[in-house]
C-alpha positions in Angstrom: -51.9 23.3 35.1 -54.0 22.0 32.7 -54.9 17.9 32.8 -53.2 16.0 30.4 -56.4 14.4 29.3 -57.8 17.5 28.7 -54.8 18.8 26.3 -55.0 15.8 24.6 -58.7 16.2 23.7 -58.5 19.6 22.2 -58.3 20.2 18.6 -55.1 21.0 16.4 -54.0 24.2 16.4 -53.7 25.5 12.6 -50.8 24.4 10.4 -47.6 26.4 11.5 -47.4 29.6 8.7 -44.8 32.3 8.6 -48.5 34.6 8.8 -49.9 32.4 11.9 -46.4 32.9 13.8 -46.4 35.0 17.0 -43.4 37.4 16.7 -43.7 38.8 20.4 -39.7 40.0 21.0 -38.4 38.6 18.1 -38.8 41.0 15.3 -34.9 41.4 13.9 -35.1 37.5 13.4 -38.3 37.1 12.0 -37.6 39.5 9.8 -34.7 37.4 8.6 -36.8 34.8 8.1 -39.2 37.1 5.2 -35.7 37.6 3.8 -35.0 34.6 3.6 -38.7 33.9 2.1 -38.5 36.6 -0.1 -35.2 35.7 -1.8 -32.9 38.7 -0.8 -31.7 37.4 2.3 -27.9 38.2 1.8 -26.2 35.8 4.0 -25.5 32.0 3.7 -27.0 30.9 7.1 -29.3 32.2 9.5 -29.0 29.6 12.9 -32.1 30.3 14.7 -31.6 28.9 19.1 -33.6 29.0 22.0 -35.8 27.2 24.2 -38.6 24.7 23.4 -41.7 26.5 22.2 -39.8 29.7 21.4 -41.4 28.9 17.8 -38.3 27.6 15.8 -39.7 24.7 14.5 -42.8 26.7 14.0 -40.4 28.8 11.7 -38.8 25.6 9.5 -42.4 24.8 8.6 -43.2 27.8 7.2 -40.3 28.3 5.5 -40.6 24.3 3.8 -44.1 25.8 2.0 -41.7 27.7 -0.5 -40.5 26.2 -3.4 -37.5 25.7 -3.2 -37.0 24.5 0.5 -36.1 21.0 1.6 -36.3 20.3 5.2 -33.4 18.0 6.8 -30.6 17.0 5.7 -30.7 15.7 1.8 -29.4 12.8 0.3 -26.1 14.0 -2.3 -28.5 13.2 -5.0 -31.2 15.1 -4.3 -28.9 18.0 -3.4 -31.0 21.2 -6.0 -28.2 22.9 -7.6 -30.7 26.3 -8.4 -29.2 29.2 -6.7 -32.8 29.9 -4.8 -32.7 26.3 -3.0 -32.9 26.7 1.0 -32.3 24.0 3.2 -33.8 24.2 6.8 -32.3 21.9 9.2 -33.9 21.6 13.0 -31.8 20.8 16.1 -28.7 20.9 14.8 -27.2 19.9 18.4 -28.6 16.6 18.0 -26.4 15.9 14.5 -24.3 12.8 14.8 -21.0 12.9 13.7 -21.9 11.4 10.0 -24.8 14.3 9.9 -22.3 17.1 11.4 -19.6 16.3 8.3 -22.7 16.1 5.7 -24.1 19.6 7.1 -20.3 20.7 6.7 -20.0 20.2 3.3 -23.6 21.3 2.5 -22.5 24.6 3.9 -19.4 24.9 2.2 -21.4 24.2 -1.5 -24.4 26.3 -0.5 -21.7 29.4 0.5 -20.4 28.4 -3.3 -24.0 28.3 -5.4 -26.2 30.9 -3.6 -28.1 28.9 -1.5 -29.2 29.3 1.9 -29.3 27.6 5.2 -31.8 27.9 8.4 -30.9 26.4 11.1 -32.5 25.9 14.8 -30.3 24.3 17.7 -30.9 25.0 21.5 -27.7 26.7 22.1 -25.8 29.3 20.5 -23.0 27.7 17.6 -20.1 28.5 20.5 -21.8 26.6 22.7 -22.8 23.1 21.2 -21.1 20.1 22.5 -17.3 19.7 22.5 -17.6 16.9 20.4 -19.1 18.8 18.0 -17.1 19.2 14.9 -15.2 22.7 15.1 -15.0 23.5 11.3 -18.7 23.5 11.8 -19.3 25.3 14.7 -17.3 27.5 13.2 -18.9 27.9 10.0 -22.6 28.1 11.6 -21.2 31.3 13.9 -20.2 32.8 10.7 -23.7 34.3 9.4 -26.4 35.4 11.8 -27.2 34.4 14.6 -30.1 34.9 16.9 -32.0 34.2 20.0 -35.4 33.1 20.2 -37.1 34.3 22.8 -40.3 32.7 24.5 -43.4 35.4 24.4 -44.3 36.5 27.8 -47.8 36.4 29.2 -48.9 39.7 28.0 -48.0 38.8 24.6 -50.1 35.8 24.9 -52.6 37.5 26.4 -52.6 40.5 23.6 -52.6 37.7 21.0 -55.6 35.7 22.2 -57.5 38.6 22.7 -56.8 39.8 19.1 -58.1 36.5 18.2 -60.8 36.7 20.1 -61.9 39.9 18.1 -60.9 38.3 14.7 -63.7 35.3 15.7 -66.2 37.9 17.0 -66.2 37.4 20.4 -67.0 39.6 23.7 -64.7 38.0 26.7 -64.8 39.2 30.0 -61.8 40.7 30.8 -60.7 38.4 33.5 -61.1 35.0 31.4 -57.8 35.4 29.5 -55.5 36.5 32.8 -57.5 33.3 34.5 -56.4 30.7 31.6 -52.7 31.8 31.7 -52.2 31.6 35.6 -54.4 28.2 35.8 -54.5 25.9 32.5 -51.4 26.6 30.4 -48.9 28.8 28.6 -48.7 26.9 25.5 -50.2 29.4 23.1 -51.4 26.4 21.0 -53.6 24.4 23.5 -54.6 28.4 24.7 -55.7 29.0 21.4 -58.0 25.5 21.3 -59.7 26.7 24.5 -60.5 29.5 23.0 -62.2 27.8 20.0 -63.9 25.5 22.3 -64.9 28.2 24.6 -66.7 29.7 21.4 -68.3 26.7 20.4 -69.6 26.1 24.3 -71.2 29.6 24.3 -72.8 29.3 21.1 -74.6 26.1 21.9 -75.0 27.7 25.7 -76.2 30.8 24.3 -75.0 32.3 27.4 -71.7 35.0 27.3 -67.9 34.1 27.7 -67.4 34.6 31.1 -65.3 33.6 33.9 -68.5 31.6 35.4 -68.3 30.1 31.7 -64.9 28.9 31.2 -64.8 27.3 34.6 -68.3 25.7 33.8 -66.5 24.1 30.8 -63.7 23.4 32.3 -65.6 21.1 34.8 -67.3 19.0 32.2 -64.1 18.3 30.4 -62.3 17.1 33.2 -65.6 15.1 34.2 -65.9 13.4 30.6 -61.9 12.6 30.6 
């Protein structure tokens, strides 16, 4: 895997967009989610779960660039009463009890006035804690539901090779398969190699090669 020192020296991956996200085997939720962007999603509550890095946080942000949203939990005063408002709330399993009773009732008014919920949580609504409150849990189960799930490599691979194409670039066909099985699978810090790889050739004026990328990799992990 990739040093620490060395993921922690690479640029910042672009601000998470509904257009930047990675749909890989998602595509019933995600296209929720434009519903829900659009303003004809026809449910309450869409609760988004999965595992870290499935990309529902990624989601959240995205959706908080439209007008209307609000991301956490809001304050009763602040609560919009416009029938387009959408509130996007993130790991919902974490709620304390005070949070689970203010969700509750933020449900019950948005089901009243048109609004709309997203929700993310690492577990399905039936399967958050038992202390959860139940009038929640079962309220949250009412709408849809889905499952993120994590790309796999070759959707990782097919998407930093479309990048690649986007940025102009000629990679040897073994440099992608080689960052995947040897530096990471977090498509972020794979997608800051890749800019850095770019930026190495250029100055190198030399092609992006296997030979290349290990050269690189060598002085990073020398200058860290």
């Amino acid at each position: 895997m990739m040093p620490l020192q060395l993921a922690l020296s690479l640029t910042l991956p672009d601000e998470p967009s509904l257009a930047n996200f990675v749909m890989g085997r998602n595509a019933e939720a995600v296209a929720q989610i434009h519903e829900v962007a659009r303003g004809s999603f026809g449910h309450t509550a869409l609760y988004l779960w999965g595992e870290s890095g499935a990309g529902k946080t990624h989601l959240l942000q995205g959706l908080s660039q439209l007008p209307h949203a609000m991301m956490g939990l809001p304050e009763p005063l602040l609560e919009d009463a416009t029938a387009g408002a959408v509130y996007l709330i993130d790991d919902v399993h974490l709620l304390d009890d005070a949070q689970q009773m203010a969700l509750f009732h933020l449900y019950n008014r948005a089901r009243a006035n048109q609004q709309k919920l997203v929700l993310t949580a690492n577990v399905a609504p039936s399967h958050l804690p038992l202390s959860f409150l139940p009038d929640l849990k079962t309220r949250l189960a009412w709408d849809l539901v889905y499952q993120l799930q994590l790309l796999t490599d070759e959707n990782k691979a097919q998407v930093l090779e479309q990048q690649a194409i986007e940025r102009g670039l000629s990679l040897a066909p073994d440099v992608v398969p080689y960052m995947l099985r040897h530096l990471t699978r977090d498509l972020s810090q794979l997608h800051a190699i890749l800019q850095h790889l770019d930026e190495y050739s250029l100055r190198t004026k030399r092609a992006l090669t296997l030979p290349l990328l290990k050269e690189w990799l060598s002085i990073q992990k020398s200058i860290n």
